[in-house]
C-alpha positions in Angstrom: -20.2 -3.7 -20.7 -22.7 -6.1 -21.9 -24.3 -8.0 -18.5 -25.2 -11.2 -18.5 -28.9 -12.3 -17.6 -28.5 -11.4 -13.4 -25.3 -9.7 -13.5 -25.7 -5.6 -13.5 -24.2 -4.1 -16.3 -20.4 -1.8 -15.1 -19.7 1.2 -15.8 -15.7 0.5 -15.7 -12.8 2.0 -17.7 -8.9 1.6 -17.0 -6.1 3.8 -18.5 -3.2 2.4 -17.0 -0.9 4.8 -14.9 2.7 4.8 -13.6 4.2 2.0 -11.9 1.5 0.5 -10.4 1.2 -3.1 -11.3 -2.3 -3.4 -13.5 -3.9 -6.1 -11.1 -3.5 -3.1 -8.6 -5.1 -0.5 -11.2 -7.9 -3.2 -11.9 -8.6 -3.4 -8.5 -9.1 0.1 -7.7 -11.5 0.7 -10.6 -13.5 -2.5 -9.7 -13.3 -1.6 -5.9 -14.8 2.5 -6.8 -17.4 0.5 -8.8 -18.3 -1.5 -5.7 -18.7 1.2 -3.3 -21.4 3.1 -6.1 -24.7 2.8 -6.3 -25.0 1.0 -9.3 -23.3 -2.1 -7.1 -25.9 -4.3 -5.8 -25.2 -7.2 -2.7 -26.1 -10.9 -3.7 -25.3 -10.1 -7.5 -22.6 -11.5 -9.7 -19.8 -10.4 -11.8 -19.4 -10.4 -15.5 -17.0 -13.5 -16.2 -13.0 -13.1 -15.8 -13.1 -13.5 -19.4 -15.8 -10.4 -20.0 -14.0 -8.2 -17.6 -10.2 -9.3 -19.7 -12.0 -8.6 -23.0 -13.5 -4.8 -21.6 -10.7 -3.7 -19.4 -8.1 -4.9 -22.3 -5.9 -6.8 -19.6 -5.2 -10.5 -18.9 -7.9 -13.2 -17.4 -4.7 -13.7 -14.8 -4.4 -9.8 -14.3 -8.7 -9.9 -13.5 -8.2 -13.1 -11.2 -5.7 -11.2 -9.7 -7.9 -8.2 -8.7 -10.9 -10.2 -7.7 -8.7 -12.4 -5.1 -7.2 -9.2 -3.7 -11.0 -7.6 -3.5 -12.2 -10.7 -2.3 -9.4 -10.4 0.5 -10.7 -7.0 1.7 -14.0 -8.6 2.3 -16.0 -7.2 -0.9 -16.8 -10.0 -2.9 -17.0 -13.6 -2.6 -15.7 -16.0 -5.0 -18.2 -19.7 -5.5 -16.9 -22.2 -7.0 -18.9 -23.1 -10.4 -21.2 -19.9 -10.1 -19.0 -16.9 -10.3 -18.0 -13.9 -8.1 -20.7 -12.2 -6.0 -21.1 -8.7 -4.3 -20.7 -8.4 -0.9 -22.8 -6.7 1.5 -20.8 -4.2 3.6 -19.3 -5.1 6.7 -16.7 -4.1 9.3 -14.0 -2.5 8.3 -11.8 -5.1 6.6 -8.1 -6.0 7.4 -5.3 -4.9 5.0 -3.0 -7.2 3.8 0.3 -5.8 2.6 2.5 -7.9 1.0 6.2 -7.7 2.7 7.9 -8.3 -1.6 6.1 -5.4 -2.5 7.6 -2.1 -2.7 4.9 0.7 -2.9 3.6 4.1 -0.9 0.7 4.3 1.8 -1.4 6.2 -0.8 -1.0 3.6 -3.8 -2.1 0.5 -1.2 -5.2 2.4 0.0 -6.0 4.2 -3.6 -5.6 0.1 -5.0 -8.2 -1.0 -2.1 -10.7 1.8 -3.3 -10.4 4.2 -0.1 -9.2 7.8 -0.4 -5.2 8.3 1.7 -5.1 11.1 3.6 -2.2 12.1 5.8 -2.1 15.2 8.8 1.6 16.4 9.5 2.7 15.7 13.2 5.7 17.1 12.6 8.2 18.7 9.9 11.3 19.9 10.5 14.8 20.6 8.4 18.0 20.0 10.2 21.7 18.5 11.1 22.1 14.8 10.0 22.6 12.9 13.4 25.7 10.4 13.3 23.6 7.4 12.5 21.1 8.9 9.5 24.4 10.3 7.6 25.9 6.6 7.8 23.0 5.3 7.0 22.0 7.4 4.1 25.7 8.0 3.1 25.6 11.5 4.1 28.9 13.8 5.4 29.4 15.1 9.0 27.6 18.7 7.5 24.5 17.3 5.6 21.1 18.6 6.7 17.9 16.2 7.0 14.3 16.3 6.3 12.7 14.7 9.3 8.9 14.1 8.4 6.1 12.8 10.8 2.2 12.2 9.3 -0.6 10.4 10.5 -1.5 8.3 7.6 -5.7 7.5 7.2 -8.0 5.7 4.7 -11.5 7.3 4.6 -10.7 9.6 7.7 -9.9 6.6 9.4 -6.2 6.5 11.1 -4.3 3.5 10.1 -0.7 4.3 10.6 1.9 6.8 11.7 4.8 7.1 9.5 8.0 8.8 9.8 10.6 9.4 7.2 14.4 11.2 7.3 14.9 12.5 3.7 18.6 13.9 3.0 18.0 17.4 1.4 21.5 17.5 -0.9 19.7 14.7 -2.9 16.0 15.7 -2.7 16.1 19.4 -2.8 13.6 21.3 -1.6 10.6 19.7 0.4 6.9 21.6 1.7 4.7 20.6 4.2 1.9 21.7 2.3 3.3 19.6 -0.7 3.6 16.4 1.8 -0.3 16.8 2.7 -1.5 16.7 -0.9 0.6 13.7 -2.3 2.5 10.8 -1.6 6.3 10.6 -0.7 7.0 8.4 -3.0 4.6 10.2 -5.8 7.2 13.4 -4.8 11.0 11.2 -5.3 9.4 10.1 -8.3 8.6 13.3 -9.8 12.3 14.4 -8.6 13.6 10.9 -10.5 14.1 9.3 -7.0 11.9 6.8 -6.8 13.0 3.9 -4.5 13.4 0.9 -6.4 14.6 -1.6 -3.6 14.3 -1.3 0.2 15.0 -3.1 3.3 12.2 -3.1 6.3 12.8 -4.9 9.7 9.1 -5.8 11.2 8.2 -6.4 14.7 5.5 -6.1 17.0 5.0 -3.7 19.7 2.6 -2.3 22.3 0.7 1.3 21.6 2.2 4.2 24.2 -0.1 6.7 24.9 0.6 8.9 22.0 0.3 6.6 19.3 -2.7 5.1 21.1 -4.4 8.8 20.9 -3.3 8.9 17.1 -4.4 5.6 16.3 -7.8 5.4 18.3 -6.9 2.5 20.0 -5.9 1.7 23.5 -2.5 2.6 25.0 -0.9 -1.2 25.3 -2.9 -2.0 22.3 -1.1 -4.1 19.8 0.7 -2.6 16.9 3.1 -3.6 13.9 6.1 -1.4 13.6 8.9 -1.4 10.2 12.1 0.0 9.9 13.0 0.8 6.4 15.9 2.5 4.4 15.1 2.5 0.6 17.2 3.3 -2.1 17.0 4.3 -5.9 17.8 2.9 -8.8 21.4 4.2 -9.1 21.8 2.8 -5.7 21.5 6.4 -3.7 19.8 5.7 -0.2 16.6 7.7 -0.1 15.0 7.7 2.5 15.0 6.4 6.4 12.3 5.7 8.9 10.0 3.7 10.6 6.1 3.2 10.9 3.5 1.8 13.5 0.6 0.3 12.0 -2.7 -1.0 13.9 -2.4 -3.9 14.8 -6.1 -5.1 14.2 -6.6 -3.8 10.6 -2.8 -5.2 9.0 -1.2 -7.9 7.8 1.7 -8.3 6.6 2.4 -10.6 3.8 5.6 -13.0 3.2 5.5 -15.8 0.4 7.8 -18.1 0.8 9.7 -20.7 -1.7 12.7 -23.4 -1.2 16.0 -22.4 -2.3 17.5 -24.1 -5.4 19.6 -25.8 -2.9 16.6 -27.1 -1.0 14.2 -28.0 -4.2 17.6 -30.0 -5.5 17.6 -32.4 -2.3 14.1 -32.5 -2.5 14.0 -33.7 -5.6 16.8 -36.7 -4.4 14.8 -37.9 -1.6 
C-alpha cells in the first residue's frame, strides 16, 4: 500500500475465511501488523478509505476494526488527524460482546494474540439426569465432559468447561481439543452452534481457579453458563466458564422495544 507523507507503508493482505465477520478478519490482520516491526508508535494510519480500497472491504467494515483495535488499547483515534499507533502498554482488557456467538480461539486470533488451551481434564461417560434433559439425551447416552485452561500469548484468561453428547458428535481426542477450537471441531462435523443461551454472573476465585488463573483466591471473576444449539435445533453443547475478572468485559447493547419506541414517539 501506497503511504501517505508520515504514514509507514503496510504490508497487509485479507482472504476472507469462514464465518468470521470481516471487521473481525480486518482486525486480526491490522492487529498482526501492529505487533511487527514495521509498526512504529506516534505514527498514523493510511485513511479508512485507503485501507477499504487495499483490503477490498467497506469504509464501515475498516471503522469497525479500528474501533475494536482502538478498544484493546493499540491505536488512538484524533478527531481531524487520523488514527495513530500506540505504544505498548499493560495488557489490555477484552471486551466480548454478550450478541455475539463465537469460540475463545476466534476472539483472541481477532485481537491479534495466539489461543492456546492445556487440558484439565477429559473424560467420556454416563449422561447425569440434568445434562441428558438438557441436551435432550436418553437415560443411556454417554457424555464428553471437557475441562481446558484457555490462554492468549501464554497468558491464562479463562477456564472453560464443556459436556458434548457423543451420539451426536462422534468421536472426540484430547490431542485434537489441544490443537483447535471446539467450535472449529462441530463445525468441521456440520455442528456448528448457531444460537445459544449464557447466564452471566459474578463470582469470587477458589483456590483452584485462583492457581489456574494467576490471581488471588477471592479474586473477582465472571462466570457463564451456556447451552448452544445448531442450526437444526440439536443442543450441542453444555457448560460453563470463569473468566478474570480484571482483563473482561462483557458487552450488552441495548435498544427499546417497538412497544417502547411507539410511546416514545406519542409523548
Amino acid at each position: 500500500m501506497k503511504a501517505r507523507p508520515g504514514v509507514p507503508p503496510l504490508d497487509l493482505t485479507l482472504e476472507v475465511q469462514g464465518h468470521t465477520p470481516i471487521y473481525l478478519q480486518v482486525s486480526q490482520e491490522l492487529a498482526r501488523w501492529l505487533k511487527s516491526d514495521g509498526a512504529r508508535p506516534g505514527t498514523a494510519l493510511p485513511s479508512e478509505r485507503d485501507l477499504a480500497r487495499h483490503l477490498g472491504v467497506s469504509r464501515v467494515t475498516v471503522r469497525q476494526a479500528l474501533s475494536l483495535l482502538s478498544t484493546q488499547g493499540l491505536l488512538e483515534r484524533r478527531r481531524g488527524s487520523g488514527t495513530f499507533i500506540l505504544p505498548p502498554g499493560p495488557p489490555p482488557r477484552i471486551e466480548h460482546p454478550l450478541g455475539t456467538l463465537t469460540s475463545f480461539s476466534e476472539d483472541m486470533r481477532a485481537r491479534g494474540l495466539t489461543p492456546g488451551a492445556k487440558i484439565l481434564d477429559f473424560a467420556l461417560g454416563a449422561a447425569s439426569p440434568q445434562e441428558a434433559m438438557t441436551l435432550g439425551l436418553g437415560a443411556s447416552s454417554r457424555v464428553y465432559r471437557i475441562r481446558r485452561l484457555r490462554t492468549a500469548d501464554g497468558a491464562p484468561l479463562a477456564v472453560e468447561s464443556s459436556v458434548l453428547p457423543e451420539e451426536q458428535v462422534g468421536q472426540v481426542s484430547e490431542e485434537g481439543l489441544t490443537d483447535q477450537s471446539l467450535y472449529a471441531l462441530l463445525a468441521a462435523r456440520g455442528l456448528l452452534p448457531v444460537r445459544a443461551l449464557r447466564h452471566l454472573r459474578a463470582v469470587n476465585a477458589d483456590r483452584e481457579h485462583a492457581s489456574l488463573l494467576g490471581v488471588r483466591p477471592g479474586a473477582a471473576l465472571l462466570m457463564t453458563e451456556r447451552v448452544s444449539w445448531t442450526a437444526s435445533g440439536q443442543p450441542i453443547e453444555m457448560g460453563n466458564a470463569h473468566y478474570r475478572g480484571d482483563r473482561y468485559d462483557f458487552l450488552m447493547e441495548l435498544l427499546p422495544t417497538e412497544a417502547g419506541t411507539a410511546a416514545n414517539a406519542q409523548t
